[in-house]
C-alpha positions in Angstrom: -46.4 -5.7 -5.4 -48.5 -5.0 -2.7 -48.5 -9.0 -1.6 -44.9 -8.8 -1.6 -45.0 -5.7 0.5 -47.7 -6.8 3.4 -44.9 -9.9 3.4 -42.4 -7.7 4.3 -44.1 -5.4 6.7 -45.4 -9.0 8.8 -41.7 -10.4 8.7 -40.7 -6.8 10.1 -43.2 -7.1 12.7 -42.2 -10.1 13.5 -38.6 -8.9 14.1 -39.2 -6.2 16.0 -37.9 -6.2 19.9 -36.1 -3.1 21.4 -33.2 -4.0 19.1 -34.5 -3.9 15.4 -33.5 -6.1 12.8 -33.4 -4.5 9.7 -35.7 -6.0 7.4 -35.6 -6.6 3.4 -37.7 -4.2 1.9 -38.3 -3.3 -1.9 -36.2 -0.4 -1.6 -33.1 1.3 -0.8 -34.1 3.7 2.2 -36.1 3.5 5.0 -37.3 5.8 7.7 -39.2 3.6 10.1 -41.4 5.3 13.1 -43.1 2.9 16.3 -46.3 4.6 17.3 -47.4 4.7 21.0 -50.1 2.4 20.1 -47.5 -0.3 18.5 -48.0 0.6 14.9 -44.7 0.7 12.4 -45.0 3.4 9.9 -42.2 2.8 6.8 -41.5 4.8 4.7 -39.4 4.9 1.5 -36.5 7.8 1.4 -35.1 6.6 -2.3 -38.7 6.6 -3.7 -40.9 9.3 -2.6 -44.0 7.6 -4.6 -44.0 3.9 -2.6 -46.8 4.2 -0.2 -45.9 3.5 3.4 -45.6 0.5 4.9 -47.9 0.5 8.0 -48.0 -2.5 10.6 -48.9 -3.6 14.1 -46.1 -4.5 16.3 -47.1 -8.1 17.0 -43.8 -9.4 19.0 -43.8 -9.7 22.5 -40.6 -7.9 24.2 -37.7 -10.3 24.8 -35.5 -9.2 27.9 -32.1 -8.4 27.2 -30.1 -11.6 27.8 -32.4 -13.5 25.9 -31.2 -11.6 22.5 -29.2 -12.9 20.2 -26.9 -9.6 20.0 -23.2 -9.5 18.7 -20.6 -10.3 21.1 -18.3 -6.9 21.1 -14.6 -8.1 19.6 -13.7 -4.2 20.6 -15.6 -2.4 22.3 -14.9 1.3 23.6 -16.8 3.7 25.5 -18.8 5.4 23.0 -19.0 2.3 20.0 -18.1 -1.2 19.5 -16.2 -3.0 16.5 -18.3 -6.6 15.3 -15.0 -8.2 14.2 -16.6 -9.1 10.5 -15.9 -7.1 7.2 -18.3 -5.4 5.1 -18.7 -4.9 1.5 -16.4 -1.7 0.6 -18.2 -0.5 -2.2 -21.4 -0.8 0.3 -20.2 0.9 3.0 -18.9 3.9 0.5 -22.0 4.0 -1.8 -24.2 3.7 1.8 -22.8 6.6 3.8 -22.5 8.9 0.2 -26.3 8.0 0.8 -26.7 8.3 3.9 -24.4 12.1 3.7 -26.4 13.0 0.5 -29.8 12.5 2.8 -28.5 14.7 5.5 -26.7 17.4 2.7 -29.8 20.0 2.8 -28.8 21.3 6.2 -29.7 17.9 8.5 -32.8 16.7 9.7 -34.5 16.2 13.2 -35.7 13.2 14.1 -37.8 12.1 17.2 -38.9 8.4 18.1 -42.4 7.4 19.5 -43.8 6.6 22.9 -42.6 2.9 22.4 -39.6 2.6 20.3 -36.8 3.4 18.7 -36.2 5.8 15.3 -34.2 4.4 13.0 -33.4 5.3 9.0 -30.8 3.5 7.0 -29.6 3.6 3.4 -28.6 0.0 1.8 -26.3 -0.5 -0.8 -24.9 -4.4 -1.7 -26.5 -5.7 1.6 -24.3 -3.4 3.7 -26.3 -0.6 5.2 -25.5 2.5 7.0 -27.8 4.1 9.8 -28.7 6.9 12.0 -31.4 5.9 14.8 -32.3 7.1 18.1 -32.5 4.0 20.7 -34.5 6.1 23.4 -38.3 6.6 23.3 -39.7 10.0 23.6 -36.4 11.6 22.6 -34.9 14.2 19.8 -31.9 13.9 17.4 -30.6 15.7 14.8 -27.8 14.7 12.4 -25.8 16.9 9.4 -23.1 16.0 7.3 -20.3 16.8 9.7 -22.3 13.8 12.3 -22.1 11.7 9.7 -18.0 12.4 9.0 -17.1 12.4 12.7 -19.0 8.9 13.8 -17.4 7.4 10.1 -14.2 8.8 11.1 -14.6 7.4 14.9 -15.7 4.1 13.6 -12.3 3.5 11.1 -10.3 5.3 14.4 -11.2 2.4 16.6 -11.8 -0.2 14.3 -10.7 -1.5 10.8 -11.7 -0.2 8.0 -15.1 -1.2 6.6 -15.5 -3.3 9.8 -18.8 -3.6 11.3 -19.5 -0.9 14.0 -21.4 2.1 15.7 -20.8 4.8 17.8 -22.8 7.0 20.1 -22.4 9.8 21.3 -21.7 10.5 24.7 -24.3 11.3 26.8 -26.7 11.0 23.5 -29.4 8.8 22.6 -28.0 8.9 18.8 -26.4 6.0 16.8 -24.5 5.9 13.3 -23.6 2.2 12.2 -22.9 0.2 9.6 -23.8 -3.5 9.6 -24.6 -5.9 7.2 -28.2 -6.7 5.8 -30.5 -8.3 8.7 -28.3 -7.1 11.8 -30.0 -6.2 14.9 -29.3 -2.4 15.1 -29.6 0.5 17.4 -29.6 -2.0 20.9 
């Protein structure tokens, strides 16, 4: 287990630019933290007794044009729609996570001198996430964050179609993509 875990922590690594491309872990939730000194910390949210992933950032930054980022099918000014469909039951049983993470009164959630914050629940290769795309900065998200981005998300887009939104003015993201996407850009 710990093989397969080191496996996954150097393909994460390996993944990691300013976007993040969400990697295949051995469990359902992640909170993942960049350290000023390039170290990912993961941790497990669905199974409080996995130790952490802990990993040096090994990629060199790409610049922006050079990624391989979704071409918006919709975009408006606070979100974007990614023209593909995602597993129904996924998205449901990913933001019922995702809600039930956030139920005891929210959380507040900083990212590190390099990087982004991110944490996502995954649920039939669809996941939903929360992440903070601005180093050095604070976020906090409850329940009724959760309701308002879903609800702006099936407003703009269709239903169970991959998208985010942002706040405006904010450095905070709620998305759902599938398995693998490049989040939080």
């Amino acid at each position: 287990m710990r093989f397969q875990n080191i496996a996954y922590a150097a393909a994460l690594t390996a993944s990691f630019v300013s976007a993040i491309i969400v990697p295949e872990v051995p469990f359902n939730g992640i909170s993942v933290q960049e350290q000023a000194d390039g170290t990912t910390v993961i941790t497990s949210i669905s199974n409080p007794d996995t130790a952490p992933i802990i990993s040096r950032n090994l990629a060199t930054a790409k610049p922006r044009s050079s990624r391989n980022v979704h071409a918006s099918r919709f975009a408006w000014p606070d979100g974007d729609c990614w023209g593909y469909q995602l597993d129904h039951t996924g998205v449901d049983e990913a933001f019922n996570g995702l809600m039930d993470w956030v139920a005891n009164g929210g959380h507040t959630l900083c990212s590190g001198d390099n990087g982004n914050y991110y944490h996502f629940i995954n649920r039939r290769g669809t996941i939903v996430y929360y992440c903070i795309d601005v180093p050095r900065r604070c976020g906090n998200i409850d329940i009724n964050d959760v309701r308002y981005a879903l609800g702006q998300m099936d407003a703009h887009c269709q239903l169970y179609e991959a998208s985010w939104f942002k706040w405006p003015g904010s450095v905070e993201i709620i998305g759902k993509a599938r398995f693998g996407d490049e989040i939080c850009i």
